[in-house]
N, C-alpha and C positions, 0 to 999 in steps of 0.2 A: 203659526202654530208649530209647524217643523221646521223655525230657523237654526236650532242648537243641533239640529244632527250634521251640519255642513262643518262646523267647527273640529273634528278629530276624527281619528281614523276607529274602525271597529276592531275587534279582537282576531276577528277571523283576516282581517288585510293585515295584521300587526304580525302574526303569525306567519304568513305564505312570507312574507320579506325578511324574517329571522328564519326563517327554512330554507330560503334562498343565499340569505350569507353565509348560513354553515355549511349547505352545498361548495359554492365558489372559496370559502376558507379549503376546506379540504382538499379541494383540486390544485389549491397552489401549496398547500405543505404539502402534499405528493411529489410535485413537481421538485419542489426545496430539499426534500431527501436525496432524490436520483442526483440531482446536483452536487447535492453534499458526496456521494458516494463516488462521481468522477470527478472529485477533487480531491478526495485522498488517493484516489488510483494516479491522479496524475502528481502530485505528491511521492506514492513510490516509484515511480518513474522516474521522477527525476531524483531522487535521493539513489535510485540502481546506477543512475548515470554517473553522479556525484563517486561513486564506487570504482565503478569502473576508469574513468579517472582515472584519479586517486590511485588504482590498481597499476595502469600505467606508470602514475610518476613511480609508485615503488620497485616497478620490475626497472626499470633506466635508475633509480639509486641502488641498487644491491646485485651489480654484478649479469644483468640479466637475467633473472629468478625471482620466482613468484615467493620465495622463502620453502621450508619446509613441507613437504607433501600432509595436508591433514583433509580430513572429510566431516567436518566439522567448522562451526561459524565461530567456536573460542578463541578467547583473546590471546593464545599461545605464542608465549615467545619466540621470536625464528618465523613467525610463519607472516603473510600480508595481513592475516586478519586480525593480528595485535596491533597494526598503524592506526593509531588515533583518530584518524580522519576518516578511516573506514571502518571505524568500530562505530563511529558515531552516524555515519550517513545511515549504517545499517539498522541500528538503534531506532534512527528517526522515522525506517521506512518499515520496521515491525511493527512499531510506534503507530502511525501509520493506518494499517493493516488490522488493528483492534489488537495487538500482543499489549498486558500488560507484566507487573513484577519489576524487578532492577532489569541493568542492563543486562547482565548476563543470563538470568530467565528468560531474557526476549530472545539473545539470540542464542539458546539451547532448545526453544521452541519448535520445533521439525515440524507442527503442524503452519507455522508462520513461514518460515524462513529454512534455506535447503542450501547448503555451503561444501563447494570440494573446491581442493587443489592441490598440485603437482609445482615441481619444481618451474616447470613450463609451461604453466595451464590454472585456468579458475573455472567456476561458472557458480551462479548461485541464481537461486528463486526464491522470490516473498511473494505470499499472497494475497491476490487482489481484494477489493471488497466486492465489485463489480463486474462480473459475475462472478458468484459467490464461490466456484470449482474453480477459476483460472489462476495462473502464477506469473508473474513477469519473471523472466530468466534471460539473464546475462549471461555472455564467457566472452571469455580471451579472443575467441577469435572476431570480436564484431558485433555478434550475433545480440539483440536486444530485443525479444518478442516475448505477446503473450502466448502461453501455453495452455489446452487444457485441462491438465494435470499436473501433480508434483513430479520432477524430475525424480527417478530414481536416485538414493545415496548410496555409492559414488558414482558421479559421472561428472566427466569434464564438460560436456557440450550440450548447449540446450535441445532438446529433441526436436 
């Protein structure tokens, strides 16, 4: 008389197990964003390094100078920040960072990215995504740390 109710499941068990995978769905794309988020931080890290670099070989090709004093990330002639190499690491690390626009909107973007330098001296910050307030900031002398707040513009050294 009650052999067909062994054969499938009820509405109410069909339920609690589609409310169980939406549960455990959501706990791993939580988990999939934060990942995502220190992968671009680790992404501008290494595109600041890529920089810094880069910043080195220019200052050993030109005499031992960083070029031009500017307090700005433009690609100015005379200055390290027109070297192609670090126009583009920079790019990729506003990029990055959520900056969109060309290249040059990205790095005129002062809320993304924060660029000084001196004849003898750099330092620049882009913003992390991770915590959302922090900045990675480079200079000359070394110094590779997150900070957090925007460096003040100008300032040679990371605070």
């Amino acid at each position: 008389m009650y052999k067909n109710r062994l054969l499938g499941f009820t509405l109410i068990e069909l339920l609690v197990v589609i409310a169980i995978i939406g549960i455990l769905s959501a706990v791993v794309l939580a988990s999939l964003n934060t990942a995502r988020s220190k992968g671009q931080d680790a992404a501008i890290q290494s595109d600041a390094s890529a920089v810094a670099t880069q910043a080195e070989i220019f200052y050993g090709n030109t005499s031992n100078t960083y070029g031009t004093a500017q307090a700005t990330c433009a690609a100015t002639t005379g200055t390290m920040w027109a070297d192609s190499v670090i126009t583009k690491a920079l790019v990729a690390a506003v990029t990055a960072s959520g900056g969109s626009g060309t290249d040059a909107q990205k790095l005129a973007n002062t809320a993304k990215i924060i660029c000084d330098s001196s004849t003898t001296q750099y330092s620049f910050a882009i913003k992390l995504v991770a915590p959302a307030s922090a900045y990675w900031c480079v200079d000359s002398a070394g110094t590779s740390k997150q900070v957090t707040a925007a460096m003040p513009s100008p300032q040679l050294v990371c605070p």
